[in-house]
N, CA, C and O atoms as a MOPAC input file, in Angstrom:
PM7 MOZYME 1SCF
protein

 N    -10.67400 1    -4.42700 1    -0.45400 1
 C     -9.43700 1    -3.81700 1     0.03400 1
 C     -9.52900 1    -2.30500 1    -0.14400 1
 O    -10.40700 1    -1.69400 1    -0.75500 1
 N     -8.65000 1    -1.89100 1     0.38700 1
 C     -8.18400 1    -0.14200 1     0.08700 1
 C     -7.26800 1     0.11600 1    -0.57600 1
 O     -6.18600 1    -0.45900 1    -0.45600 1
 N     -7.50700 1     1.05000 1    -1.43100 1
 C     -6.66400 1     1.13600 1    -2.48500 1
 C     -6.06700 1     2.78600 1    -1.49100 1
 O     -6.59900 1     3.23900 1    -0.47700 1
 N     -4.91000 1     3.32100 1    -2.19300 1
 C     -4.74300 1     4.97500 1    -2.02500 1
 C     -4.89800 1     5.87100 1    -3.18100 1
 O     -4.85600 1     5.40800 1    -4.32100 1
 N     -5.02800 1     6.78800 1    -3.01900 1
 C     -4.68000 1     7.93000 1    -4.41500 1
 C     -3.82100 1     8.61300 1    -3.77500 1
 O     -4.08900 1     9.32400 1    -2.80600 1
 N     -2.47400 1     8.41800 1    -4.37200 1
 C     -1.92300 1     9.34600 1    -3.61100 1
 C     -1.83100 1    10.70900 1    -4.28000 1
 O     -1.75900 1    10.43000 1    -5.47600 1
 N     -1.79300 1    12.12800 1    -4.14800 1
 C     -1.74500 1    13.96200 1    -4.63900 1
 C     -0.80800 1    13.75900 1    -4.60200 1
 O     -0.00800 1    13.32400 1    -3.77400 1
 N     -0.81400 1    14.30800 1    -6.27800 1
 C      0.61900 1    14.81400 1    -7.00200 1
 C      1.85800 1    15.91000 1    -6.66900 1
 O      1.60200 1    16.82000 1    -5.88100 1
 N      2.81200 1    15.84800 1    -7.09500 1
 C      3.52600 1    17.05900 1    -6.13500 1
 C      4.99400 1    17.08400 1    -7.26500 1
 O      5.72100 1    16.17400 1    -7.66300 1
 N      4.99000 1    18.40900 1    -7.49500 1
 C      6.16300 1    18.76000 1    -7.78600 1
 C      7.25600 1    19.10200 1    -7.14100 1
 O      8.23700 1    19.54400 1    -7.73800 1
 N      7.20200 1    18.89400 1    -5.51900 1
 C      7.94100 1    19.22500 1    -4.72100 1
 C      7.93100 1    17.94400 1    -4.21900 1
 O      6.92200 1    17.26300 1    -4.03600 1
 N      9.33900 1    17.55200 1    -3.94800 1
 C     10.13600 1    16.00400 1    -3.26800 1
 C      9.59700 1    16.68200 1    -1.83200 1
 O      9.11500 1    15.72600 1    -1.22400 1
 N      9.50300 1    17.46400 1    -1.29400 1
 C      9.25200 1    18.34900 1     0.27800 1
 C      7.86300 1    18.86600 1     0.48400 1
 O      7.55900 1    19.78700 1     1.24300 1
 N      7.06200 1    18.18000 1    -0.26800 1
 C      5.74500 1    18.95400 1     0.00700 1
 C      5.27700 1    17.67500 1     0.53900 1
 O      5.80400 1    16.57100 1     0.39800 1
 N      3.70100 1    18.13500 1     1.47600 1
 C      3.52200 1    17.30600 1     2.51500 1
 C      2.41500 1    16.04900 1     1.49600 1
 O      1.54900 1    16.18600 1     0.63200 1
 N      2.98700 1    14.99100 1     2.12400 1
 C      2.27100 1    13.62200 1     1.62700 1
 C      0.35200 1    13.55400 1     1.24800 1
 O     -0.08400 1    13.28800 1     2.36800 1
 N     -0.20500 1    13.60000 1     0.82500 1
 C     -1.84000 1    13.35100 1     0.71400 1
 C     -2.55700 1    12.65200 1     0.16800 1
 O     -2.58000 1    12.69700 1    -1.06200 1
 N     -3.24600 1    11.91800 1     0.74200 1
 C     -3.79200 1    10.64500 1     0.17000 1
 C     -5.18800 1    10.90200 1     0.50000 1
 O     -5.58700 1    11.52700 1     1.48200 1
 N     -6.06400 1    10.23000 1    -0.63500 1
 C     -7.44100 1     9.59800 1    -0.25600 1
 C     -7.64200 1     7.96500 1    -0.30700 1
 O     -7.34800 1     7.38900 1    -1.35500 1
 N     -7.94100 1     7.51200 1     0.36900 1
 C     -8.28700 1     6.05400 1     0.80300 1
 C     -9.97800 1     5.52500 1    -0.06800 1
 O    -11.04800 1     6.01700 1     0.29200 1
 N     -9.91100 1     4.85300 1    -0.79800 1
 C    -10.77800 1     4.28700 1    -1.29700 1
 C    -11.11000 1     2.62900 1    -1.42500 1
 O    -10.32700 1     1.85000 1    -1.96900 1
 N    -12.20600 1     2.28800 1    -0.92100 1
 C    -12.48200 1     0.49800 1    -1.10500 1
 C    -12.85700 1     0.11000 1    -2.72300 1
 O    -13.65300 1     0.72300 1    -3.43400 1
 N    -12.09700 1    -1.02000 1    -3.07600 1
 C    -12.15200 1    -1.55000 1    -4.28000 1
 C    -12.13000 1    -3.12500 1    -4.09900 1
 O    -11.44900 1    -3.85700 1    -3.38000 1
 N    -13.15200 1    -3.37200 1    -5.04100 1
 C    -13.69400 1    -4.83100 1    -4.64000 1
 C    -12.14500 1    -5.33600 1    -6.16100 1
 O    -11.95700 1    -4.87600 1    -7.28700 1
 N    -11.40000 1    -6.43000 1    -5.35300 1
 C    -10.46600 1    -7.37000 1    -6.52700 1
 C    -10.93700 1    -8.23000 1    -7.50800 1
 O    -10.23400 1    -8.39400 1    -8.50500 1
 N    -11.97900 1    -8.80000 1    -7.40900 1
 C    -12.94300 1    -9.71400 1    -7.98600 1
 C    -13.80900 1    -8.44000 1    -9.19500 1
 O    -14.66700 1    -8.80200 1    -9.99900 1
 N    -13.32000 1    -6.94400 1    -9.04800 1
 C    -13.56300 1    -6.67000 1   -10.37400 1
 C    -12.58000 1    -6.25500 1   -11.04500 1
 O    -12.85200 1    -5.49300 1   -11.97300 1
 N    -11.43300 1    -6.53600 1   -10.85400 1
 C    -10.29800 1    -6.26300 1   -11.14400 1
 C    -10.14200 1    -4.54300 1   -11.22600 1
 O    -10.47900 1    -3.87500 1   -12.20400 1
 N     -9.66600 1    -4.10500 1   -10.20400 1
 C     -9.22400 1    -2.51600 1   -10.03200 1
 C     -7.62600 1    -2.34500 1   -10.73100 1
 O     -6.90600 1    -3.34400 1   -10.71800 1
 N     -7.16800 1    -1.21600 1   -11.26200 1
 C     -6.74200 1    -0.56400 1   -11.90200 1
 C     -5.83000 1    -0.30000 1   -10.49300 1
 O     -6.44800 1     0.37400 1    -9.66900 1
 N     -4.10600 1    -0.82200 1    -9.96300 1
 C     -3.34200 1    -0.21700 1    -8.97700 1
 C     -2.10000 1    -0.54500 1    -8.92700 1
 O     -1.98800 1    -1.67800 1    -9.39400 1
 N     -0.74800 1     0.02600 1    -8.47700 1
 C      0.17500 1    -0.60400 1    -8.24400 1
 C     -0.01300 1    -1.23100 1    -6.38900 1
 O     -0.85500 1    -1.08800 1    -5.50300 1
 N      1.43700 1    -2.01800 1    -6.55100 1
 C      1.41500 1    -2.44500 1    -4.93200 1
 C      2.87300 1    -1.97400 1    -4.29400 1
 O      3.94600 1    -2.23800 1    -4.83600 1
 N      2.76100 1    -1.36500 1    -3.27500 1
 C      4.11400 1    -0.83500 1    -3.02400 1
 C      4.74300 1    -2.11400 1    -1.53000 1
 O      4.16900 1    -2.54100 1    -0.52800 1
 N      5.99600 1    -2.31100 1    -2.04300 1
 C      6.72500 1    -3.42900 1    -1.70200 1
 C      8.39700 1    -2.54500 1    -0.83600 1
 O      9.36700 1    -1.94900 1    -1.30400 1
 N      7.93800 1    -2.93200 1     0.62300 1
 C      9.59400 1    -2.11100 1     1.09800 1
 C      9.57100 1    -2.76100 1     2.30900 1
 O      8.65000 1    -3.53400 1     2.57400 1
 N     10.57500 1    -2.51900 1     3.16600 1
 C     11.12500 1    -2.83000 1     4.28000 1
 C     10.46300 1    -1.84300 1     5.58100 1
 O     10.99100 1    -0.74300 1     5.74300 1
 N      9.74800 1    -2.09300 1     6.15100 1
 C      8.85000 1    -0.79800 1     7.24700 1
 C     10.03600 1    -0.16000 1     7.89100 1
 O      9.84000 1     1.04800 1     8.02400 1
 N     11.15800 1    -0.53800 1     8.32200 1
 C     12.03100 1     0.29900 1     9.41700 1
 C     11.36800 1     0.45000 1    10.88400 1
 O     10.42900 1    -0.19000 1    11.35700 1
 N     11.99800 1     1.30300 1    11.36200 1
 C     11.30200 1     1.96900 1    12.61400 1
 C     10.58500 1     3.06700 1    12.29000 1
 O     10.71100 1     3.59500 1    11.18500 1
 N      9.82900 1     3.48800 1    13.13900 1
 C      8.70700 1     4.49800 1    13.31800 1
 C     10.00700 1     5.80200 1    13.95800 1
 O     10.86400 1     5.77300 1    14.84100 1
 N      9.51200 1     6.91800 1    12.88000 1
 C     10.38600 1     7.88400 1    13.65000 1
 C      8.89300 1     9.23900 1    13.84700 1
 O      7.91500 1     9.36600 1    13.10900 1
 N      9.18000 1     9.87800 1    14.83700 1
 C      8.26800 1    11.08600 1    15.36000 1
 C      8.63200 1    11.96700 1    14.29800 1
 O      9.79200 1    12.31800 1    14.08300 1
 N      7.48600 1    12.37800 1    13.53200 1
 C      7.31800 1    13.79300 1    13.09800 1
 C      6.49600 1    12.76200 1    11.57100 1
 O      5.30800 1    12.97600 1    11.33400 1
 N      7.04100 1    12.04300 1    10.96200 1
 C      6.88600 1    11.23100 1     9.49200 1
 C      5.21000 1    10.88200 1     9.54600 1
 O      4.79500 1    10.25500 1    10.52000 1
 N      4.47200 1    11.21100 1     8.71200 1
 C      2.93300 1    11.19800 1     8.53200 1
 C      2.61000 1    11.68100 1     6.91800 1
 O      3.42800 1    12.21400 1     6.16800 1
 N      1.19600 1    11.34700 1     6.59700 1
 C      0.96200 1    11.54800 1     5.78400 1
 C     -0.50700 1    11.90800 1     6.12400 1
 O     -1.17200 1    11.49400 1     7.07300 1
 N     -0.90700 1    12.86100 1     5.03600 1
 C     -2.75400 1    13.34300 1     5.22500 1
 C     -3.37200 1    12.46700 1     4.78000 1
 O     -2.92200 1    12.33600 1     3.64100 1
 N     -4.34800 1    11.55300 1     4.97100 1
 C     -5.63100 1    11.02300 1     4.74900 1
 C     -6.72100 1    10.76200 1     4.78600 1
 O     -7.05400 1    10.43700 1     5.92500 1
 N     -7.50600 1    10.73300 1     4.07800 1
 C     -8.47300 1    11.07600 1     4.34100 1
 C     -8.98000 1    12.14200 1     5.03800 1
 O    -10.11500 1    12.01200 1     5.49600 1
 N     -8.47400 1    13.01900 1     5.19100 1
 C     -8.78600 1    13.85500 1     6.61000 1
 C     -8.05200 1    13.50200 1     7.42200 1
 O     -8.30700 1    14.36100 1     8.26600 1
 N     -7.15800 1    12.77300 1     7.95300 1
 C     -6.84900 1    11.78000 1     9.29200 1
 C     -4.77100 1    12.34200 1     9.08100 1
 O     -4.01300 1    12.49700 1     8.12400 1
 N     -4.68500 1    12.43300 1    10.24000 1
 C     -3.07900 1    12.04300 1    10.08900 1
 C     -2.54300 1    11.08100 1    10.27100 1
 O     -2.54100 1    10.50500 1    11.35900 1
 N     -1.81100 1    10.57700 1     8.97700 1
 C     -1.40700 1     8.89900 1     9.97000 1
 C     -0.09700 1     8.84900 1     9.77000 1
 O      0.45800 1     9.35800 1     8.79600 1
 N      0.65200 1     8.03800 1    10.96500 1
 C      2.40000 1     8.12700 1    10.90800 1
 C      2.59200 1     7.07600 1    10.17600 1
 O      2.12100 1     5.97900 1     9.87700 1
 N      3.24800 1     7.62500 1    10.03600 1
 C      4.19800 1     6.41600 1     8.36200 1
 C      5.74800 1     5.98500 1     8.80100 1
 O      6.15400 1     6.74500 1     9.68000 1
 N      6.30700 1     5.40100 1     8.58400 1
 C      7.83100 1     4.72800 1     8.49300 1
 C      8.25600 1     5.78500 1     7.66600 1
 O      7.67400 1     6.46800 1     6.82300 1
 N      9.70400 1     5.75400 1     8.21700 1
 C     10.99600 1     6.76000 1     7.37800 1
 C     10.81700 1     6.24600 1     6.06100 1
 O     10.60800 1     6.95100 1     5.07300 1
 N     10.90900 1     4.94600 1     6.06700 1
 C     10.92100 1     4.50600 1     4.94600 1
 C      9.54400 1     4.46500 1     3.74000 1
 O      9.59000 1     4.74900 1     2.54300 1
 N      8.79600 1     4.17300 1     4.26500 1
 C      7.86300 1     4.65700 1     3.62000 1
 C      7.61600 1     6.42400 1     2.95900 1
 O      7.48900 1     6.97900 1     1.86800 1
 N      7.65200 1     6.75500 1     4.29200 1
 C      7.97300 1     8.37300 1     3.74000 1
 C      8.30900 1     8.83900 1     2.42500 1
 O      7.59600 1     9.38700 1     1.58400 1
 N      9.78300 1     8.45500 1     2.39100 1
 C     10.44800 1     8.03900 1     1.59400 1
 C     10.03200 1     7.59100 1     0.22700 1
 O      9.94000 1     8.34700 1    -0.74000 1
 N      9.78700 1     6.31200 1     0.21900 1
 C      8.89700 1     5.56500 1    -1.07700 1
 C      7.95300 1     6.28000 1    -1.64600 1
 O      8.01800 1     6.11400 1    -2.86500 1
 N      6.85900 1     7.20600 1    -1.26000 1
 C      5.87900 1     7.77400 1    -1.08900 1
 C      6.01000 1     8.78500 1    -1.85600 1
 O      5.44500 1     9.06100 1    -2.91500 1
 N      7.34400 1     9.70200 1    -0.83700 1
 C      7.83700 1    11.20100 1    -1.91500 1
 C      8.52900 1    10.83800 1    -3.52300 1
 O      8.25400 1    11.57500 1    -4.47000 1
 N      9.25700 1     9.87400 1    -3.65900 1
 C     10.02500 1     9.58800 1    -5.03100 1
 C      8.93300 1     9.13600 1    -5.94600 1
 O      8.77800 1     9.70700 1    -7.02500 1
 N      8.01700 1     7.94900 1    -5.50600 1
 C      7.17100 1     7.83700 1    -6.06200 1
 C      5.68500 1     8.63500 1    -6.54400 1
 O      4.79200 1     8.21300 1    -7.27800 1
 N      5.80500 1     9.87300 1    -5.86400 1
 C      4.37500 1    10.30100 1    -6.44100 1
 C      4.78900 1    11.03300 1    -7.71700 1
 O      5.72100 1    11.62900 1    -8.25500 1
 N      3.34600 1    10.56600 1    -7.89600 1
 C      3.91900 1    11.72600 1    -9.76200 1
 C      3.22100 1    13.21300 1    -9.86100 1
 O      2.33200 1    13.73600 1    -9.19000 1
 N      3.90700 1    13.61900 1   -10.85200 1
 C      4.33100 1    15.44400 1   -10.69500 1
 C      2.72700 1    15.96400 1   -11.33500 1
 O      2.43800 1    17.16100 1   -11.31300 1
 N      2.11300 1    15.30200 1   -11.68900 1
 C      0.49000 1    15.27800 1   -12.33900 1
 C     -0.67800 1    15.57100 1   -12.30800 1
 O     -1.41700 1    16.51800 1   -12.57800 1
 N     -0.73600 1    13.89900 1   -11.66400 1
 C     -1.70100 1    13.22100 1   -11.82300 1
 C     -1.78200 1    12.02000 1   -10.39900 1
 O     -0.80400 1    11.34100 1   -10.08900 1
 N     -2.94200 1    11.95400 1    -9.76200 1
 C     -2.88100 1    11.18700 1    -8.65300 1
 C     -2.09800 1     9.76200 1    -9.00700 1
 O     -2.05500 1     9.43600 1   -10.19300 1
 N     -1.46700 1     8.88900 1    -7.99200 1
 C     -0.77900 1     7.42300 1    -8.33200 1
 C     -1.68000 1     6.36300 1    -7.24600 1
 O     -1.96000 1     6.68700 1    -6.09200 1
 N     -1.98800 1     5.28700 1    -7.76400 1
 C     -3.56900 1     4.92900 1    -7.04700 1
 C     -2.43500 1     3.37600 1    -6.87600 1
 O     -1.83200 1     2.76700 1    -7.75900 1
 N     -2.50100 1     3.11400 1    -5.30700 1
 C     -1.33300 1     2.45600 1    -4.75400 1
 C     -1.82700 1     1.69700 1    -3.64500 1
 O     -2.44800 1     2.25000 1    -2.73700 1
 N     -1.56000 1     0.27700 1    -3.65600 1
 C     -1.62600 1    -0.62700 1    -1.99600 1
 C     -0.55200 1    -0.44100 1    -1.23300 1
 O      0.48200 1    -1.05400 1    -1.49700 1
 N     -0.59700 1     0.12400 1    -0.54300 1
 C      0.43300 1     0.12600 1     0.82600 1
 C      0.02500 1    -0.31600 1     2.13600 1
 O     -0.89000 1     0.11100 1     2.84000 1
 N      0.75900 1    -1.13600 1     2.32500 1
 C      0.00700 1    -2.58400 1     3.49400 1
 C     -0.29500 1    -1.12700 1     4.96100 1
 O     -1.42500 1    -0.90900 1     5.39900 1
 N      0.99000 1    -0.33600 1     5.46500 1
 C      1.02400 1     0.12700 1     6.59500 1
 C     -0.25500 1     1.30100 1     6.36300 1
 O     -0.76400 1     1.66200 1     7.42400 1
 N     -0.79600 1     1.89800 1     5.17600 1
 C     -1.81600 1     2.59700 1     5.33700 1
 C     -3.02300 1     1.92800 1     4.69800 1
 O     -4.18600 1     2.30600 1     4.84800 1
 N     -2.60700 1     0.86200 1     3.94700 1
 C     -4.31300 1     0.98200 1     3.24800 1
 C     -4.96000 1    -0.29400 1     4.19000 1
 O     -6.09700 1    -0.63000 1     3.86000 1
 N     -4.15400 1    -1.25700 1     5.67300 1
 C     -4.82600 1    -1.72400 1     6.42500 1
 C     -4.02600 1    -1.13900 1     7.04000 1
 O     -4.06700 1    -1.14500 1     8.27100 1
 N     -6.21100 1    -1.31900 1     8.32000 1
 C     -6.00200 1    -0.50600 1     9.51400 1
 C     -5.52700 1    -1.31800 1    10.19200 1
 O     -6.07400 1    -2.40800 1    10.36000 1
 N     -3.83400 1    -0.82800 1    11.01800 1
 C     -3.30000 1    -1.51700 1    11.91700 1
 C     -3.95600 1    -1.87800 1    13.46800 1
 O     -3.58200 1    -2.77100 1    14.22800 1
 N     -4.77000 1    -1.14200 1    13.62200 1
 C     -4.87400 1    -1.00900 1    14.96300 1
 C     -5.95600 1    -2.50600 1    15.40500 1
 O     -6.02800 1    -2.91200 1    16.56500 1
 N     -6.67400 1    -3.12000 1    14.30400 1
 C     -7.62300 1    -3.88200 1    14.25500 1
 C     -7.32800 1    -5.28900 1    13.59800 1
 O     -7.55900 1    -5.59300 1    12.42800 1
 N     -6.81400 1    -6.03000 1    14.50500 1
 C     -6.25200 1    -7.45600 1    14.44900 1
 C     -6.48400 1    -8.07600 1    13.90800 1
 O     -5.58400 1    -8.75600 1    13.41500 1
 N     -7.74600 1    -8.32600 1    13.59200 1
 C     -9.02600 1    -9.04000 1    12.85700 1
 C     -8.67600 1    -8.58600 1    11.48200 1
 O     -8.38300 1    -9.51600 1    10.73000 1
 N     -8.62000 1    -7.08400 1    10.83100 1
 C     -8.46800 1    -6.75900 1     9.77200 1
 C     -7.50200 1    -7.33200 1     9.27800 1
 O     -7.62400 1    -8.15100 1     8.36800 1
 N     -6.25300 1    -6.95300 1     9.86100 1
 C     -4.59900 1    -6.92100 1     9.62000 1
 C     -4.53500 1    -8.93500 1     9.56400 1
 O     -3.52600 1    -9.45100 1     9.08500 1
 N     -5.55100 1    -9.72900 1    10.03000 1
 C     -5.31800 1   -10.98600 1     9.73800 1
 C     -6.11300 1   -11.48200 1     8.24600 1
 O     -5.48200 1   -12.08200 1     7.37600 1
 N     -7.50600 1   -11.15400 1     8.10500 1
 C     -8.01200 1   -10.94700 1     6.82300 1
 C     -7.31800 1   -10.44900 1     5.75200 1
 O     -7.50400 1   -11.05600 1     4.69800 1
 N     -6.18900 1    -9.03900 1     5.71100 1
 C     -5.51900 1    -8.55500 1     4.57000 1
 C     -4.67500 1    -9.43300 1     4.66100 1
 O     -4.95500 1   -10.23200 1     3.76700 1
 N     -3.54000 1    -9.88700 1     5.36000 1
 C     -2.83200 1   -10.45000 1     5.20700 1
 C     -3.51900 1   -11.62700 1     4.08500 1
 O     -3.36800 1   -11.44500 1     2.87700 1
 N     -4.17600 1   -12.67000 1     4.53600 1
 C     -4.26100 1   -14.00500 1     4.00100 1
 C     -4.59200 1   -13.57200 1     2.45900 1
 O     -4.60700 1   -14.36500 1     1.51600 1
 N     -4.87600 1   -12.05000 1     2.36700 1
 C     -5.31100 1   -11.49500 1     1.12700 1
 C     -3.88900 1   -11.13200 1     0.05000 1
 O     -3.78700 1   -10.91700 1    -1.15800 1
 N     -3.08000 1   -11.18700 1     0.99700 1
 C     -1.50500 1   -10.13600 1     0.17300 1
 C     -0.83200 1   -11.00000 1    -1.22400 1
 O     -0.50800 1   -10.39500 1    -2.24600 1
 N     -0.73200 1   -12.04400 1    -1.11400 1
 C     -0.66400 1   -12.78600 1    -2.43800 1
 C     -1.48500 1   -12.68900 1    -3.88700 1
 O     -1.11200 1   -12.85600 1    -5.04900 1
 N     -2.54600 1   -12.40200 1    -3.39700 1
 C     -3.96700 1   -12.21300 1    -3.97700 1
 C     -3.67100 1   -10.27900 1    -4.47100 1
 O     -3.88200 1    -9.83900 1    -5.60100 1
 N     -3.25800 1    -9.60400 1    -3.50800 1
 C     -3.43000 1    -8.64200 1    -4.21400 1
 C     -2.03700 1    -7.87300 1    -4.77600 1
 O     -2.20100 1    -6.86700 1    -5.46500 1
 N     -0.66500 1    -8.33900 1    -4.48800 1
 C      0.34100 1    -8.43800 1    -5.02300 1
 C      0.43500 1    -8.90600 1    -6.33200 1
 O      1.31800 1    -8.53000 1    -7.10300 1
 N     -0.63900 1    -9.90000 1    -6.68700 1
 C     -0.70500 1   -10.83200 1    -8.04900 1
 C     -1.36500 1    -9.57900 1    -8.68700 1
 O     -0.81200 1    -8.86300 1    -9.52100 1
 N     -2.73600 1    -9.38700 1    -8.14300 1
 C     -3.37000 1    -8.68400 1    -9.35600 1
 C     -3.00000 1    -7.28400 1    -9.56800 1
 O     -3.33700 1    -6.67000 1   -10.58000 1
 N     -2.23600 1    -6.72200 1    -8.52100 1
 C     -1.65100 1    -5.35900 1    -9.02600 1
 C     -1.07500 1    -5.21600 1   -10.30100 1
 O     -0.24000 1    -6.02300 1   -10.70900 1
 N     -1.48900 1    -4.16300 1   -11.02200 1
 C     -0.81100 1    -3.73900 1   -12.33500 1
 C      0.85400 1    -3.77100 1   -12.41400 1
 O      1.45400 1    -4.14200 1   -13.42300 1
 N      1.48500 1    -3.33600 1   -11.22100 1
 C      3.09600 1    -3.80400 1   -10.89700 1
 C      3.26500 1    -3.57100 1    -9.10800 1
 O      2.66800 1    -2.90700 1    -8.26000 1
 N      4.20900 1    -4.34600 1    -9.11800 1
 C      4.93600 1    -4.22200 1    -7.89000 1
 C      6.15700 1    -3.29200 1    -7.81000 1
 O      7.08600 1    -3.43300 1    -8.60600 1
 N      6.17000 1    -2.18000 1    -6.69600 1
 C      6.83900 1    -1.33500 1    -6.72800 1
 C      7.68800 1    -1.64600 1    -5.89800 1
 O      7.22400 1    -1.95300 1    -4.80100 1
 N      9.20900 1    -1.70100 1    -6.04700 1
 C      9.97300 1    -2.55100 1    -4.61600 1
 C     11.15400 1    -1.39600 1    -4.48800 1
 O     12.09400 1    -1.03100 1    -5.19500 1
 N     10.52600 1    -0.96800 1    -3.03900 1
 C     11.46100 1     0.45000 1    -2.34200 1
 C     12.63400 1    -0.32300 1    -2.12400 1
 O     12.31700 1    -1.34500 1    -1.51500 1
 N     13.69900 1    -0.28100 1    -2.32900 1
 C     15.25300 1    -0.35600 1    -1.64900 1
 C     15.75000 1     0.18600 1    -0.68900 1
 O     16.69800 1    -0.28600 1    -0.06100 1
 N     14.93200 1     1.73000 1    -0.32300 1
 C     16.05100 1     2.80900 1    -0.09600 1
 C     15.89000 1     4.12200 1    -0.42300 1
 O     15.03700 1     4.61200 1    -1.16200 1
 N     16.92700 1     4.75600 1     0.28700 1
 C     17.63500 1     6.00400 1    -0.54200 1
 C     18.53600 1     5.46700 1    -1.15800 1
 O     18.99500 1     4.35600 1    -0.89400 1
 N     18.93400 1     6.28500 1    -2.16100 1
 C     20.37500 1     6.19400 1    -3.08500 1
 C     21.20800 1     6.92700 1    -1.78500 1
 O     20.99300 1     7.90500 1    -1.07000 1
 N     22.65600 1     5.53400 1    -1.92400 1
 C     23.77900 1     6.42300 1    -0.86900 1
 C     24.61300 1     7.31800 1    -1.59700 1
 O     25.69500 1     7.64800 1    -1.11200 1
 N     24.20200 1     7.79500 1    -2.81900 1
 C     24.80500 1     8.84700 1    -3.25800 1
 C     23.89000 1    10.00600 1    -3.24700 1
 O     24.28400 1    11.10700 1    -3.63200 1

C-alpha cells in the first residue's frame, strides 16, 4: 500500500504537502488511517505530491489542514490519495485490502466536519 507523509505547518492556510511512500503491511508499518465522508469535488482544493497536484474533497482538505502537526511529518492512509483513482484494477485490489489496513493502523482518524461554531 501507500502510505502519506504529510509536511508540517504552523499555518491552518498554508498549502497541503505530501510525499507518497509504498509500505509492505505484512511488516507491520508505523501509520494512522484517515476515516471521513468524501463530499463533492470543489475546483481550486488540491494538495502537493509527490511532485504531482492532486484535487482533494472539501472535505478532505479540511481533515488534512486540522490534522497536520505543527512539527513533525504525520504518516497517514487516505483512501482518495494514497489509491490511484484513475486505475480500476488498483481501486478494486485496495479496496478488498481496507479492513486489513484500517485494522493494522496505529488509529483511526474519523473526520466529522467542521465545527459549526
Amino acid at each position: 500500500i501507500r502510505v502519506l507523509h504529510l509536511a508540517p505547518s504552523t499555518s491552518l492556510s498554508s498549502p497541503l504537502q505530501c510525499e507518497l511512500f509504498e509500505v509492505n503491511l505484512d511488516q507491520r508499518p508505523s501509520f494512522e488511517a484517515l476515516s471521513y465522508v468524501w463530499g463533492r469535488m470543489t475546483p481550486g482544493r488540491h494538495i502537493f505530491c509527490s511532485g504531482s497536484q492532486l484535487p482533494i474533497t472539501e472535505n478532505c482538505e479540511a481533515a488534512l489542514r486540522c490534522l497536520r502537526h505543527h512539527e513533525r511529518p504525520r504518516v497517514l492512509w487516505v483512501d482518495a490519495i494514497c489509491i490511484n483513482q484513475s486505475s480500476n484494477e488498483e481501486k478494486s485490489v485496495q479496496v478488498a485490502l481496507m479492513g486489513r489496513i484500517y485494522g493494522q493502523s496505529a488509529r483511526v482518524l474519523a473526520w466529522l466536519g467542521k465545527s459549526s461554531e
